[in-house]
KOLKE-273603 format. One record per residue (C-alpha): residue number from 1; chain; x, y, z. Coordinates in Angstrom, 1 decimal, padded with zeros to 4 digits. Example, Ala and Ser with C-alpha at 12.3 -4.5 7.8 and 13.67 -1.06 7.14 Angstrom:
# residues 2
 resi chain      X      Y      Z
    1     A  012.3 -004.5  007.8
    2     A  013.7 -001.1  007.1
This chain:
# residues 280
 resi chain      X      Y      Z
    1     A -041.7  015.1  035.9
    2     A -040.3  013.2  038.7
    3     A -041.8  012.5  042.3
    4     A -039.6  015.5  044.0
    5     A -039.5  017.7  041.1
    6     A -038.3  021.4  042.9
    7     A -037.5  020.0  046.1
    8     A -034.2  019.9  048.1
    9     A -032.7  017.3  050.4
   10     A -029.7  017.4  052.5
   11     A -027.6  014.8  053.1
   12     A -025.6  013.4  055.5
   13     A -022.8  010.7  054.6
   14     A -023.6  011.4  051.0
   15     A -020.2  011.0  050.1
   16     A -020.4  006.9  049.1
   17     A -023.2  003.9  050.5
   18     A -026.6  004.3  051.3
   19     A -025.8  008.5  051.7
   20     A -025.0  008.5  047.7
   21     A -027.1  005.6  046.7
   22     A -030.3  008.1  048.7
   23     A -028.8  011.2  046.5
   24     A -028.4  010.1  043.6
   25     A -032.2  008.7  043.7
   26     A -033.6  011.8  044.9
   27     A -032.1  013.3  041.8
   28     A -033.5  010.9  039.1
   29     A -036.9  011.9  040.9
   30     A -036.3  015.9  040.3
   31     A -034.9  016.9  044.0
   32     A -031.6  019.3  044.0
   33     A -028.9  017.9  047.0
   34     A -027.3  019.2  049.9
   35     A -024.1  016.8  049.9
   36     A -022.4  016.4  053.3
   37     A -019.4  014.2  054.2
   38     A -016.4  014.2  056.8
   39     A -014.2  013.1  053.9
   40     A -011.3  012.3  055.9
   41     A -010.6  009.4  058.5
   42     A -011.1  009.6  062.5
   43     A -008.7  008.5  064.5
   44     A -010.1  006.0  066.7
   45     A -011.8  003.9  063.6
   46     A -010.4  000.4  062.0
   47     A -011.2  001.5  058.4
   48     A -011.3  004.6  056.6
   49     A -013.8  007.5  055.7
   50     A -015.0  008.5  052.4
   51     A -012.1  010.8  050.6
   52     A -013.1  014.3  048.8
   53     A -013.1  012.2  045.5
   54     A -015.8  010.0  046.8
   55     A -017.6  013.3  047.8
   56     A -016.5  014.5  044.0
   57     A -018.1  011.4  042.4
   58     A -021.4  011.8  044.1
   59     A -021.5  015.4  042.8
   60     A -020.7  014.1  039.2
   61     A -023.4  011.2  039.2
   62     A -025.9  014.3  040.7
   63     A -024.6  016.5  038.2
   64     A -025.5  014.0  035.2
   65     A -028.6  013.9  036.3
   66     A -029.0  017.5  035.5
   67     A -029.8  018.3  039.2
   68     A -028.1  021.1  041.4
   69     A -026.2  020.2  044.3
   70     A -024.1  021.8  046.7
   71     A -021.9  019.9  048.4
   72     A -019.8  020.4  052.0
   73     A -016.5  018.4  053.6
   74     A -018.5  018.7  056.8
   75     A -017.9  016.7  060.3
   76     A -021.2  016.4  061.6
   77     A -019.9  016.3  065.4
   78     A -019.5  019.9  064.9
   79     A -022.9  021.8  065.4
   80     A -021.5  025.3  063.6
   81     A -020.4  023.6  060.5
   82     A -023.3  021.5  060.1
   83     A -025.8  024.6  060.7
   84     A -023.3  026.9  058.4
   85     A -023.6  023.8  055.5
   86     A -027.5  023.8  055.8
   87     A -027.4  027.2  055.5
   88     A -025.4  027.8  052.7
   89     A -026.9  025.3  050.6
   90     A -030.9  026.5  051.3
   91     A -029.5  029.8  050.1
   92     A -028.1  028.3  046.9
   93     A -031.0  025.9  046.1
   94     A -034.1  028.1  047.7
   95     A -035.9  025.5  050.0
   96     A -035.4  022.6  052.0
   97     A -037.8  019.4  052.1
   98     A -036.1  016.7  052.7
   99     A -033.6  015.5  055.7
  100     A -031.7  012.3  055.7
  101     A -029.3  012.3  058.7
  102     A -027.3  008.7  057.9
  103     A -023.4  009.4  058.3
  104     A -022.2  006.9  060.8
  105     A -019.1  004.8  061.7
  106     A -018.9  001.7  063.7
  107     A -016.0 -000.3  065.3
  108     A -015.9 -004.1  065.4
  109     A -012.2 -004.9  067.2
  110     A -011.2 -004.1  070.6
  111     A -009.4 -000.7  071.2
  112     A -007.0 -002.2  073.4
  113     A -007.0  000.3  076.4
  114     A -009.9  001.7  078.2
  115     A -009.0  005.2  076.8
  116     A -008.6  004.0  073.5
  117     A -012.5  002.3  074.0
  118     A -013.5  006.0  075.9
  119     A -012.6  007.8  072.7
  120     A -014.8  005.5  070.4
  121     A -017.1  006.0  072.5
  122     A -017.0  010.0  072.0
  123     A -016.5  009.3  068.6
  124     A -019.2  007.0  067.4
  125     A -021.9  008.6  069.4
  126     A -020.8  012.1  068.2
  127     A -021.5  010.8  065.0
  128     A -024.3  008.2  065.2
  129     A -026.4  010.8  067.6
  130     A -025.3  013.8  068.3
  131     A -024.3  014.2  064.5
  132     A -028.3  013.6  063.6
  133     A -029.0  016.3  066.7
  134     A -027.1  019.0  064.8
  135     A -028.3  018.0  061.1
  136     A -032.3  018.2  062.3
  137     A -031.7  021.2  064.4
  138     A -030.1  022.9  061.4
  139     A -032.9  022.0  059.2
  140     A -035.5  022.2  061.2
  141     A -035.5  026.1  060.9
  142     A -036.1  026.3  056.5
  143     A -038.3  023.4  056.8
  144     A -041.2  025.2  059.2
  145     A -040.4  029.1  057.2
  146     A -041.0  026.9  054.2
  147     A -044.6  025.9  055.3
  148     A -044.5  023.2  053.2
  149     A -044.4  020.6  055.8
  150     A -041.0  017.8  054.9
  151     A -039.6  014.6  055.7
  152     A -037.2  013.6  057.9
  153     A -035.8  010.0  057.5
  154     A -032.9  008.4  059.9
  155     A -030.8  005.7  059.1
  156     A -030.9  003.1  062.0
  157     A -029.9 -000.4  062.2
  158     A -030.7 -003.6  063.5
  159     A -028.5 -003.1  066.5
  160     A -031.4 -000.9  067.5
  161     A -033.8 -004.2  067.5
  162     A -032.2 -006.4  069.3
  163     A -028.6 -006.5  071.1
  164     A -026.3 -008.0  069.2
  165     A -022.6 -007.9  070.3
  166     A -021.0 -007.0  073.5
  167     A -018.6 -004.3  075.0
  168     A -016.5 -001.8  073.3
  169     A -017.4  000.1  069.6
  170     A -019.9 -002.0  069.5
  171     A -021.5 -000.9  072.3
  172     A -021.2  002.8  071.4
  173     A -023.0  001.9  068.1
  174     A -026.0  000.2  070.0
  175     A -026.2  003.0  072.3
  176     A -026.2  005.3  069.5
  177     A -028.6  003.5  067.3
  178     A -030.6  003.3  070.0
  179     A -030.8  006.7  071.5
  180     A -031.6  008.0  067.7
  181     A -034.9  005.8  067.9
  182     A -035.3  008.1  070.8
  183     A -035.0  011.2  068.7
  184     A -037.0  009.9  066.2
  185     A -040.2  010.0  068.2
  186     A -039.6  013.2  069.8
  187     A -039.2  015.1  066.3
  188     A -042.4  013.4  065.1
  189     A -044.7  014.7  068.4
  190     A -042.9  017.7  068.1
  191     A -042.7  018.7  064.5
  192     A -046.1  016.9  063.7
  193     A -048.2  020.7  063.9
  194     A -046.1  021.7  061.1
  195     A -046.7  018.2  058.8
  196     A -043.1  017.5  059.3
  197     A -042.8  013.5  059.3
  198     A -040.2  012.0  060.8
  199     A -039.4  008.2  061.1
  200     A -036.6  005.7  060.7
  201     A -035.3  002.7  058.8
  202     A -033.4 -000.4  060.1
  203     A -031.2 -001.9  057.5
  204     A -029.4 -005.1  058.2
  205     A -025.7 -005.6  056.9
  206     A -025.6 -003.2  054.2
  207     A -022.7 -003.3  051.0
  208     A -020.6  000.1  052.1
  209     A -017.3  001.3  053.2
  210     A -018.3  000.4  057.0
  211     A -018.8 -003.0  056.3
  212     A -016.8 -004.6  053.7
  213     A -013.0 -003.5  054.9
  214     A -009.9 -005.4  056.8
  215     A -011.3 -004.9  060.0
  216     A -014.5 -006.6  059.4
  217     A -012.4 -009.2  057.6
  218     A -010.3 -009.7  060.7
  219     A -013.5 -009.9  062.7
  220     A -015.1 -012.8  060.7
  221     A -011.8 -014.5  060.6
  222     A -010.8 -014.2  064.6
  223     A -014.0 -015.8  065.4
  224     A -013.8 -018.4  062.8
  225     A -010.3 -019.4  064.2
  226     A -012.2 -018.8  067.9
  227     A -009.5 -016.4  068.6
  228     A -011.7 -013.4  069.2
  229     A -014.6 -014.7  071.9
  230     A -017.1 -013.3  069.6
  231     A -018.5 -016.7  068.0
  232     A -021.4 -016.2  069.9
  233     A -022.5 -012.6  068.8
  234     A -021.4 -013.6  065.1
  235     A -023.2 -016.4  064.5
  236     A -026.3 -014.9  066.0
  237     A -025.5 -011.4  063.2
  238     A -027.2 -013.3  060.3
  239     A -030.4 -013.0  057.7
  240     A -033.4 -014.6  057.8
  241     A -033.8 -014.5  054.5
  242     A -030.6 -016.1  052.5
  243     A -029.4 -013.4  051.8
  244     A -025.7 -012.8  052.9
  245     A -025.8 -008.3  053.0
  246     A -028.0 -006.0  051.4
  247     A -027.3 -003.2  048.6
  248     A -027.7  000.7  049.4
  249     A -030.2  000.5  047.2
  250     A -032.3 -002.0  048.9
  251     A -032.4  000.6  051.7
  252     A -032.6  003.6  049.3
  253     A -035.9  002.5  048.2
  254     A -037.5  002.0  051.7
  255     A -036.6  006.0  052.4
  256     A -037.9  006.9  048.7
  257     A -041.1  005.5  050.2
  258     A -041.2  007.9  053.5
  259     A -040.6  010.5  051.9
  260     A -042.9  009.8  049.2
  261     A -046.7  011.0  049.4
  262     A -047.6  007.8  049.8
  263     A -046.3  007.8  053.2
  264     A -048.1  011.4  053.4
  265     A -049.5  010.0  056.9
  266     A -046.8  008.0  058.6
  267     A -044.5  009.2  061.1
  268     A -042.8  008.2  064.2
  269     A -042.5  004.8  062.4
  270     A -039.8  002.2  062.6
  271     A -039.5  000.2  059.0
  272     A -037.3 -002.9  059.3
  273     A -035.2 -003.6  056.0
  274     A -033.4 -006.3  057.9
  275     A -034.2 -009.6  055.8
  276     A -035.8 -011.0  058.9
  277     A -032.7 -010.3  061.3
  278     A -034.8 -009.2  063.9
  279     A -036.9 -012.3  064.3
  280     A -033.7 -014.8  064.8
């Protein structure tokens, strides 16, 4: 019997990355899914989204597994969708014990206008922030009428360490990263009477759709030419440890751990999977 035999998570970004890498995890341990993804690109972003066959394949490696899952094209900027998706899927699988809100986009290049940067701005923080808002609300209900207390993990980055970077997407991304550190503590004083943990993990550069596409190419490149302005900010964005980017699964085994019953008593914690970025 695996660690999470009977339980259910949901999902956010589970579509490819860390989201599918976390899934497909929880369902070698015994836990059904709740499998959310926009599946389809937003406008003011340099690379594109997961696709419904991403989403499909996730569902196939769960599947395998001989685990349930129920899976949703959801945009998590939109608060009914995300709480109808939740719903749904509790219905289908009977509980809900596990939360992972870790969809998120980034943008690297400049916009080239002030409304084009405005935009991003909506746009990465409706994702990066308000899209965990609407995915712990949602859950929050079936996880206290489940009386089995739950775990809520938050994907988070180094950008919320230390600033790294300057104007722009990149901006948005630290303000978002940052303001979900700020949720993170208030769900865990809130939602500790019910032995609902919540806490967060900082990965540094992680393998994934986000991070290995032409804009980040294009990034690396411009500032190796010193075209961009950005040598600065780039050479400061690297690893301790040699170690050029981490796997989803590095990451994926850091949440396994929170919301494991060996983390039974931590919460409002911030766990650094950052091969030292942090320190430089």
């Amino acid at each position: 019997m695996g660690a999470h035999e009977h339980k259910v998570a949901v999902i956010s970004g589970a579509a490819r990355g860390q989201g599918r890498s976390h899934a497909v995890r929880l369902a070698e341990e015994g836990a059904d899914i709740i499998a959310l993804d926009i599946c389809r690109d937003i406008d003011s972003m340099e690379y594109p989204n997961a696709t419904p066959a991403d989403l499909a394949e996730t569902v196939a490696l769960i599947e395998k597994l001989d685990r349930r899952v129920v899976a949703r094209e959801v945009d998590v900027r939109d608060a009914i969708a995300v709480r109808t998706a939740v719903d749904e899927g509790v219905a289908e699988l009977g509980r809900l014990d596990i939360v992972l809100p870790q969809a998120g986009i980034a943008r690297f290049n400049d916009a080239g206008s002030y409304e084009a940067e405005a935009q991003a701005w909506d746009d990465i923080l409706g994702v990066n922030l308000s899209g965990y808002y609407h995915l712990i609300e949602s859950s929050i209900p079936h996880l206290v009428a489940g009386g089995r207390g739950g775990s809520i993990v938050m994907t988070g980055s180094t950008s919320a360490t230390r600033p790294v970077g300057s104007r722009g997407g990149r901006l948005a991304y630290m303000a978002g990263k940052h303001g979900a550190v700020g949720l993170m503590k208030v769900y865990a004083l809130a939602l500790a009477e019910h032995w609902i943990r919540v806490n967060m993990v900082h990965p540094t550069g992680v393998r994934s759709g986000m991070t290995m596409n032409s804009a980040m190419e294009k990034m690396a490149a411009d500032a190796a030419a010193g075209t961009s302005g950005e040598e600065s900010w780039i050479a400061k964005s690297r690893n301790l440890l040699d170690v050029q980017i981490l796997e989803p699964s590095d990451i994926t085994e850091a949440v396994m751990f929170l919301v494991s019953d060996k983390a039974r008593y931590i919460t409002g914690e911030e766990i650094k999977v950052d091969a030292g970025f942090s320190l430089l």
